[in-house]
SETI-492855 format. One record per atom (N, C-alpha, C): residue in one letter; x, y, z. Coordinates in steps of 0.2 Angstrom, whole numbers, plus 5000, padded with zeros to 4 digits. Each point is the difference from the previous one (the first is absolute). Layout:
REM SETI-492855
AXYZ/...
REM end
This chain:
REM SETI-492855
X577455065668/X499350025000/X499950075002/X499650044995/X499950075003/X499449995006/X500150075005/X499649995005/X499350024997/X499649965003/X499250024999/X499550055006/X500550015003/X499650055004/X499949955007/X500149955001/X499349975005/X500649995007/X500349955002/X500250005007/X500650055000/X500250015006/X500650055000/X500750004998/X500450034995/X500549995000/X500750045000/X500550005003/X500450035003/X500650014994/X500250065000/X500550034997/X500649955001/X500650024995/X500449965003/X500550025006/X500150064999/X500150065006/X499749995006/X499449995000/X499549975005/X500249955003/X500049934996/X500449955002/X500550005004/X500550044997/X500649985004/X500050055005/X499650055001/X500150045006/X499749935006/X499549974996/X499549945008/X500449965001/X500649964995/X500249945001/X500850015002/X500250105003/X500650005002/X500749984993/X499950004995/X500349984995/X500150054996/X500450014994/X500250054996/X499449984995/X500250044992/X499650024998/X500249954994/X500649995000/X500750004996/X499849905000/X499950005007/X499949915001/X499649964999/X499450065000/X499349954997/X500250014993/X500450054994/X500349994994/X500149945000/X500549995005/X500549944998/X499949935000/X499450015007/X499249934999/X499849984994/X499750084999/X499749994994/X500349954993/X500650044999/X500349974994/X500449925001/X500149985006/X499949935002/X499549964999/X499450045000/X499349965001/X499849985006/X500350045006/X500049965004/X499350025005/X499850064996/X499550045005/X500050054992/X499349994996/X500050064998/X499250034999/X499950044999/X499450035001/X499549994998/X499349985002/X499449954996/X499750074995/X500250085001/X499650024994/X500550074999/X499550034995/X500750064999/X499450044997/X500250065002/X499650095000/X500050014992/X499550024998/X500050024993/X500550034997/X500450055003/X500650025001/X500749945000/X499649954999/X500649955002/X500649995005/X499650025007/X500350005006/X500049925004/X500349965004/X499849975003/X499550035003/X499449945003/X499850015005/X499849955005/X500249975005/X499749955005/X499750005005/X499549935000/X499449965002/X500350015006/X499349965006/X500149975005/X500549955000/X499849964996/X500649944997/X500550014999/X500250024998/X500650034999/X500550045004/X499850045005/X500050025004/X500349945009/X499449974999/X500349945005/X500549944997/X500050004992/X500549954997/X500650045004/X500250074997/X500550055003/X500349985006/X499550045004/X500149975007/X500449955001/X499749944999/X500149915001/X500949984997/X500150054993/X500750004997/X500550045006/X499750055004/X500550065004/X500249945005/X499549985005/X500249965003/X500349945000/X500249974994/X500449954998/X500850054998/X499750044999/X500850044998/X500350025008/X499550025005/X500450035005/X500349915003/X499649954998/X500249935005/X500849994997/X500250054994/X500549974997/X500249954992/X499249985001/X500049974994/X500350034989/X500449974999/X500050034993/X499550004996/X500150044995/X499350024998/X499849954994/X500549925000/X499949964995/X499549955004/X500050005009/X499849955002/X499250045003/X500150064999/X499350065001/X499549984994/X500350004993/X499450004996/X499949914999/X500449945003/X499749944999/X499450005006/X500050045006/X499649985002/X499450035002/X500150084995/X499250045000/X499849964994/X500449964997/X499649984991/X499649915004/X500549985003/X499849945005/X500449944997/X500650034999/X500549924995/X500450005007/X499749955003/X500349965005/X499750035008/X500149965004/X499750015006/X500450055002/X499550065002/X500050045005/X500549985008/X499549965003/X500249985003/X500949985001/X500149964993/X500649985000/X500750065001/X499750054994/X500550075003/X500150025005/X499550005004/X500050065005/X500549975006/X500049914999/X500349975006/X500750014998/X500149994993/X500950015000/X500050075001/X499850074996/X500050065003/X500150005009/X499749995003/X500050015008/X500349945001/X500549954997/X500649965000/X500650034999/X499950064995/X500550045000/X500150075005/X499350015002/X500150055006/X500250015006/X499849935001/X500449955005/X500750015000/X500349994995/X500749995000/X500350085001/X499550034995/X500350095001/X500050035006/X499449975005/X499950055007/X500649965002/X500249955001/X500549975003/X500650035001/X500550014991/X500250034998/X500050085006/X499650054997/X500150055003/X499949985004/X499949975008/X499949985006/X500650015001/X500449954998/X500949985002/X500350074998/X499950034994/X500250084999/X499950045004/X499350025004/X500050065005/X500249955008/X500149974999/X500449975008/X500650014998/X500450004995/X500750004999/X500050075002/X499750044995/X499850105002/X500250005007/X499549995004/X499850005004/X500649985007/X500349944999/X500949985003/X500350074999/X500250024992/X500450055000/X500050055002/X499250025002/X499750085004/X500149975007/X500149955001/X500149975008/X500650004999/X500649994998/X500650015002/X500150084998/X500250024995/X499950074999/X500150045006/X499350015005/X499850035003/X500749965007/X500049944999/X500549975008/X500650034998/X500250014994/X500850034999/X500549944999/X499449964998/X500449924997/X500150014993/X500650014998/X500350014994/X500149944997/X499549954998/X500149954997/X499349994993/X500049964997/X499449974997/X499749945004/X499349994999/X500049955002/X500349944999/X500249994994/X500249934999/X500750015002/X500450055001/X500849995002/X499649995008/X499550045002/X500049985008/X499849925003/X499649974993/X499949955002/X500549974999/X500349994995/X500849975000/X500450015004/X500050035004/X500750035007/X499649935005/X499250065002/X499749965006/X499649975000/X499949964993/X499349955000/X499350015004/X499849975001/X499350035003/X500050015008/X500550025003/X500350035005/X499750084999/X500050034995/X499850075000/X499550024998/X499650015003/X499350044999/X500050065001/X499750044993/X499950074997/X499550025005/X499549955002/X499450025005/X500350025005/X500549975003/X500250015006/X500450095000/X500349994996/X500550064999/X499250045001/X499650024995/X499450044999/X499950025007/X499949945005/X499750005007/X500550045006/X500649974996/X500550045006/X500050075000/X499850024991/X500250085001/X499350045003/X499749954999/X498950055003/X500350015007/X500449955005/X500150005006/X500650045000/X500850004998/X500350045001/X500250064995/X499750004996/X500050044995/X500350075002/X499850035007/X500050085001/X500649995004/X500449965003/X500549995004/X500550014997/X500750035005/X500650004997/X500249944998/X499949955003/X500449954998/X499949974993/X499350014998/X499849994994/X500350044993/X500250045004/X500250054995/X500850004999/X500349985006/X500749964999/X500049954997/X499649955000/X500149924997/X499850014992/X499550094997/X499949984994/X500750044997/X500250055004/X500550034996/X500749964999/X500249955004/X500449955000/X500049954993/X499249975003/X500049944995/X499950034993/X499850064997/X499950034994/X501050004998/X500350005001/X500650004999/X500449934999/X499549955002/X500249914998/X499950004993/X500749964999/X499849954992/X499749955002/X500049964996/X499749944999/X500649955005/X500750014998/X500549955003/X499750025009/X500050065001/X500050025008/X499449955001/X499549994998/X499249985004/X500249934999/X500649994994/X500349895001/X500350005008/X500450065000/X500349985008/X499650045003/X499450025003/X499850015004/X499649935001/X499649974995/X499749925001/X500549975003/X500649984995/X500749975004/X500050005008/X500050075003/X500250005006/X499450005004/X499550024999/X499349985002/X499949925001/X500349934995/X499849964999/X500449965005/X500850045002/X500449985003/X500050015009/X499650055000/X499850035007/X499549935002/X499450004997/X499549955001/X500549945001/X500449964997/X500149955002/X500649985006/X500250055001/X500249995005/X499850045008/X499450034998/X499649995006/X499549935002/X499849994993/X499649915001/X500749975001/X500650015001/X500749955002/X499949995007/X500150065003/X499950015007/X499449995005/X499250024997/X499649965001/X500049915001/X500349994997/X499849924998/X500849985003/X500450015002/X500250025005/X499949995008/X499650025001/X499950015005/X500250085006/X500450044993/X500350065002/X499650035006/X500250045007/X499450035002/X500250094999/X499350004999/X499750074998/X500550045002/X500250015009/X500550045002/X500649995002/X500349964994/X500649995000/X500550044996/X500649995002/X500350064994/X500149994993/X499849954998/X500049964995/X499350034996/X499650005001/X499350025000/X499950085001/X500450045004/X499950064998/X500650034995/X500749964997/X500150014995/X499550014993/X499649945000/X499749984996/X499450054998/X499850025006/X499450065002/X500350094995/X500850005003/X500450074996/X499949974994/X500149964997/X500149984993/X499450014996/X499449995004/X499750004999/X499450064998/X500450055006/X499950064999/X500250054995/X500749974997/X500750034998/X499650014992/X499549934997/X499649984993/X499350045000/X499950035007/X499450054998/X500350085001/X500650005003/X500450075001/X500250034992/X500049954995/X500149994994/X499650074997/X499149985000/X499650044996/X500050055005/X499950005005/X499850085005/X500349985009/X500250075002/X500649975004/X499349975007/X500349935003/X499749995004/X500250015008/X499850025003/X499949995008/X499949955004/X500649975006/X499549945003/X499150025000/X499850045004/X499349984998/X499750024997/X500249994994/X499550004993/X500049944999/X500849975002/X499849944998/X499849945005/X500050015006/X499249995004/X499549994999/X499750054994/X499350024999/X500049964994/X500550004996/X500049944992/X499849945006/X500549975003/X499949945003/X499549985002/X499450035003/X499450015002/X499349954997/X500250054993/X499749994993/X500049914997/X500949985001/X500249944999/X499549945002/X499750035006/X499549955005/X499250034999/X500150045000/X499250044999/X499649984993/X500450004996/X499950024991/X500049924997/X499649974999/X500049944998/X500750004994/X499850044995/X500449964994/X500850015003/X500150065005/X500950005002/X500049945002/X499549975006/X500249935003/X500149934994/X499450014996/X500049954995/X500950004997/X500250054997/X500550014997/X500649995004/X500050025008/X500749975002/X499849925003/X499549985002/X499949945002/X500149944994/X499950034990/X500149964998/X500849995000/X500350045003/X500849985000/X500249945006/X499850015005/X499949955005/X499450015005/X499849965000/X499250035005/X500350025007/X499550055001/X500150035006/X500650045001/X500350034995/X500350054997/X499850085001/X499450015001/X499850055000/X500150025005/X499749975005/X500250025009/X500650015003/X500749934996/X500450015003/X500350045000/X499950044990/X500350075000/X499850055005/X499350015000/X499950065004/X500250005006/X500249945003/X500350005007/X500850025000/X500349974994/X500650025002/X500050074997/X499750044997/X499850054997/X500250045007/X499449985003/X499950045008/X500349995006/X500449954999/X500649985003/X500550064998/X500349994994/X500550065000/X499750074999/X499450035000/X500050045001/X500050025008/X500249965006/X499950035008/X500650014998/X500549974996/X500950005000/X500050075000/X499750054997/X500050084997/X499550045003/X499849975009/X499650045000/X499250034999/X499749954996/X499550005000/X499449935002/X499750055003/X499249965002/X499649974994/X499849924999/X499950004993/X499250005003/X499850005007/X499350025002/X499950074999/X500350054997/X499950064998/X499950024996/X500649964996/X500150034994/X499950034994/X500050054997/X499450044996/X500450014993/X500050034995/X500250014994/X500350065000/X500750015003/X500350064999/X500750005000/
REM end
């Protein structure tokens, strides 16, 4: 229909500057049928309506929802419920935020190990130590010791592990725990020789990433009883685990000298 002069109508150019669209797309509308222009310029230019204009709009919004443009034109034309699209559309965006959800949290592990100098992937880390490792917590350790030497010993160490070193390092970490819950359950006491072996041994598996001090490792012990999740983690090896460490902990620390009522991080 040539225009007659009377409501306003909009260049195609015009168009696609207002609907954020190329010039090139409302073409390709066009030649679909999907959207094409109610009049044309004596010139033989498109020109479009109000209506057309908002049909426009109405197709952009089902493009950005993700919709293809087969399931776009049955429902500006109305073959089939509106309705019925949109719920499987936002059935399928569901499933895509999900999708990328578990992808920027995978990101996000590997920017957390990264920065901890844990030379692993997530899945070899979960593989080694199952849900024993937490990327959060590494994240947490470095906000707190980040700027410390020790920190910077344990990352230039651990950066030089393969994958077998962090099997035995679990290994010997798995084997330290259960023969402290031995001793515990037991009845070992704290300040027995028995128990400040167990305390060096102890000490020998964190001397590992950055070299430890009896009281540093007073001050770790602390943590074991202060810090829920330590206690949660040594208590699920035997209850009441976490205290008895830190007693034999500060038991053999007076072996060496130090006050574990003093004790400071140096």
């Amino acid at each position: 229909m040539q225009y007659d002069g009377g409501e306003h109508r909009w260049s195609v150019g015009e168009v696609a500057r207002l609907a954020g669209i190329t010039v090139r797309t409302l073409h390709h509308w066009d030649s679909l049928g999907l959207v094409s222009p109610s009049a044309r310029s004596a010139a033989g230019y498109r020109l479009y309506g109000p209506g057309d204009l908002a049909l426009i709009h109405r197709v952009v919004v089902f493009r950005e929802l993700g919709m293809s443009l087969e399931d776009v034109a049955s429902a500006v034309r109305g073959e089939g419920s509106v309705q019925v699209q949109l719920r499987r559309q936002a059935d399928l965006l569901a499933r895509e935020i999900d999708r990328l959800g578990h992808m920027k949290k995978s990101v996000e592990r590997m920017m957390m190990m990264e920065e901890s100098g844990v030379s692993l992937t997530p899945e070899e880390a979960k593989e080694i130590f199952g849900e024993s490792f937490s990327p959060e917590y590494q994240a947490e350790a470095k906000e707190r010791w980040g700027d410390s030497e020790q920190w910077a010993q344990s990352t230039a160490r651990t950066a030089k592990f393969s994958k077998e070193d962090w099997k035995q390092v679990k290994a010997d970490h798995d084997a330290l725990n259960a023969a402290l819950g031995d001793a515990k359950r037991r009845g070992v006491e704290p300040d027995s020789e028995e128990a400040a072996a167990l305390a060096e041994r102890h000490r020998d598996s964190i001397d590992r990433f950055y070299d430890c001090t009896h009281e540093m490792q007073v001050c770790l012990a602390r943590m074991y009883t202060t810090d829920e999740r330590f206690t949660e983690t040594y208590d699920s090896v035997e209850p009441g685990l976490a205290q008895w460490l830190r007693a034999a902990v500060e038991s053999n620390a007076r072996r060496h000298g130090v006050d574990p009522e003093t004790a400071e991080w140096r």
